[in-house]
N, C-alpha and C positions, 0 to 999 in steps of 0.2 A: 656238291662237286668234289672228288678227289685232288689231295691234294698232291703238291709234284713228288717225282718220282725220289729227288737228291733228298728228300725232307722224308722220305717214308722209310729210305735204307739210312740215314742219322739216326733215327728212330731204333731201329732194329739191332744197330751197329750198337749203339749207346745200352742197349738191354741183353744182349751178347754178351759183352765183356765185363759185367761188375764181377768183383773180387768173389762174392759169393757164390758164382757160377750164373748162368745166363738166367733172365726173368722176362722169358716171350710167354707164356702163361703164367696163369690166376691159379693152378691147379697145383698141386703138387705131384710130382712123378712125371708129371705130362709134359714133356718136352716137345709142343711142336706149335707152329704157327705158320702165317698164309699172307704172303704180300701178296695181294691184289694193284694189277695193274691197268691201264687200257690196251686193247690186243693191238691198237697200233701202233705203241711206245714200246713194241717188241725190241726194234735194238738200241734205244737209251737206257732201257731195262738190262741190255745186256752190259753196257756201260758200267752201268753201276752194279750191277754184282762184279764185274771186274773190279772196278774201286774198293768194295767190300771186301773180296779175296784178300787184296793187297794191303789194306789196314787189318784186317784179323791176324794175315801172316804173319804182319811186324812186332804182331801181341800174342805171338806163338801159336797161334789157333794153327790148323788145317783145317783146307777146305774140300771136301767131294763133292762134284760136281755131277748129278746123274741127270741124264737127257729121259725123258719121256719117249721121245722122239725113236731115241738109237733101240730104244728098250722095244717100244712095239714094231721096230724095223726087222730084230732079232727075234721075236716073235713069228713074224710073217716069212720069214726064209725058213723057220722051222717045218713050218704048217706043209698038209702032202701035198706036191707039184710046186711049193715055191709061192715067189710075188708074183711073177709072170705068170702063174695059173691062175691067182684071185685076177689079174688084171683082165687075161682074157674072159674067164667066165661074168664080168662085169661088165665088160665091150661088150659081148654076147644076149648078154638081159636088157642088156641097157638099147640095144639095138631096135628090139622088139616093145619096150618098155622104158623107158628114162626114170621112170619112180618107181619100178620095181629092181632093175640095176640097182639099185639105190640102198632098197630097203635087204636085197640078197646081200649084200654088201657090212650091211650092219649086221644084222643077224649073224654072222661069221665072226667080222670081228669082233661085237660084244660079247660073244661063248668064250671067246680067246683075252679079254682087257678084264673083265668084271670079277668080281669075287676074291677070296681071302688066298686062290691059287690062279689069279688073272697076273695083271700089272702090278700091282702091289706086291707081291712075292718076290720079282724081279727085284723091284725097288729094297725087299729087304735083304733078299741074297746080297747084292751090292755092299749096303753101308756094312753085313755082317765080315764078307771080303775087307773088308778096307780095313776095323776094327783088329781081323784076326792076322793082318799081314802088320800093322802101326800099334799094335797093343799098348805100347809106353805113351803113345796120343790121342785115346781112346777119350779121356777126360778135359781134351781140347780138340774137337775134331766136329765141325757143323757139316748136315750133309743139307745140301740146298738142291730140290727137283726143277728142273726146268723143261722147256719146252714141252709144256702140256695143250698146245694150242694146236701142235700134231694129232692130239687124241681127239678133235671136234668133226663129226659129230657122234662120235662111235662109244665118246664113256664118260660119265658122269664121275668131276672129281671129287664130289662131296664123299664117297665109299673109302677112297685110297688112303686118307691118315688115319681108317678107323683100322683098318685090315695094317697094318702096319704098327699100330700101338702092340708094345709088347713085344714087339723084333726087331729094335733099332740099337740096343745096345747102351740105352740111355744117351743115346747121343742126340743133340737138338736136331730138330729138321723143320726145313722154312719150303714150303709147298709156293711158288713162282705161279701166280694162278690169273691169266688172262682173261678180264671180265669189267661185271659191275659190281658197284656195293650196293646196296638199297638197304636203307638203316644201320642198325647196329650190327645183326650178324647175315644178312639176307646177300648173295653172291647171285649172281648170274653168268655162267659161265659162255665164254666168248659174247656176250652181251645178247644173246641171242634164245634163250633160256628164262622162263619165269623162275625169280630167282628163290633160290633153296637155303634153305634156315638149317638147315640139318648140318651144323659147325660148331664144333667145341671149342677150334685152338683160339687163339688170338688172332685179333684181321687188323694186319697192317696198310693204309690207305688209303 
């Protein structure tokens, strides 16, 4: 059983802030790790990374905030014809078809979410923005991803901190990952997923 959510951001908070710089990894160099939470403690989750912001700031940190969400929103208004062209051609298949709607659906947007030039590039243009605009905050500055439970069932987020090591600026990053645990490193994303072992960082949860 996971335990509650106030006890998992103490956890995190308390390994953030020692004098020697943060110790959310075993690894060295490797700045990242993964609160797991249940996807229907969505907004007590959002609570407590509120509360987190708000004692990091007090201890000088900054905090970036990147949405998952806004990330593949700005994606899909890229794409040719727009949201309203994926949505119609989905009414459209889905018309004729409910699980081919479906799967036309994926296939688009996992070409556009996957890979080391998918969602993770976003994610690192981001933290690269913030570092190059706060340069003097660079060495107190956590970037925390969230709203990854927008991206179900369309991307697997076990890809995203690998494609991301190495373009973060050394700055920590806490992956907001809406799921199960199952053992020590085994996640199931939105609970719905046989769960994947393919995880470096540290699992907070």
């Amino acid at each position: 059983m996971s335990q509650s959510l106030s006890k998992t951001f103490a956890e995190l908070e308390r390994d953030l802030i020692p004098e020697g710089g943060p110790r959310i990894s075993t690894m060295r160099n490797y700045r990242f790790c993964i609160v797991v939470y249940p996807p229907d403690k969505e907004f007590g989750l959002r609570r407590e990374v509120q509360k987190l912001g708000e004692n990091l700031e007090q201890s000088g940190w900054v905090v970036k905030t990147i949405s998952l969400q806004q990330l593949l929103f700005a994606r899909l208004r890229r794409l040719e014809g727009g949201i309203e062209w994926l949505i119609e051609r989905e009414k459209a298949v889905s018309a004729r078809n409910p699980q081919r709607g479906l799967t036309v659906l994926e296939q688009k947007l996992t070409r556009e979410l996957e890979g080391p030039e998918g969602i993770a590039m976003d994610v690192a243009r981001e933290i690269g923005e913030f570092v190059t605009a706060h340069p003097d905050q660079a060495e107190r500055t956590l970037a925390l991803i969230g709203r990854a439970g927008a991206l179900y069932p369309f991307f697997r987020n076990s890809a995203l901190l690998k494609h991301i090591d190495g373009h973060t600026h050394h700055v920590p990053v806490v992956l907001l990952y809406p799921g199960i645990r199952e053992g020590a490193t085994g996640l199931s994303f939105m609970g719905q997923y046989r769960p994947d072992t393919d995880y470096r960082p540290r699992i907070y949860g």
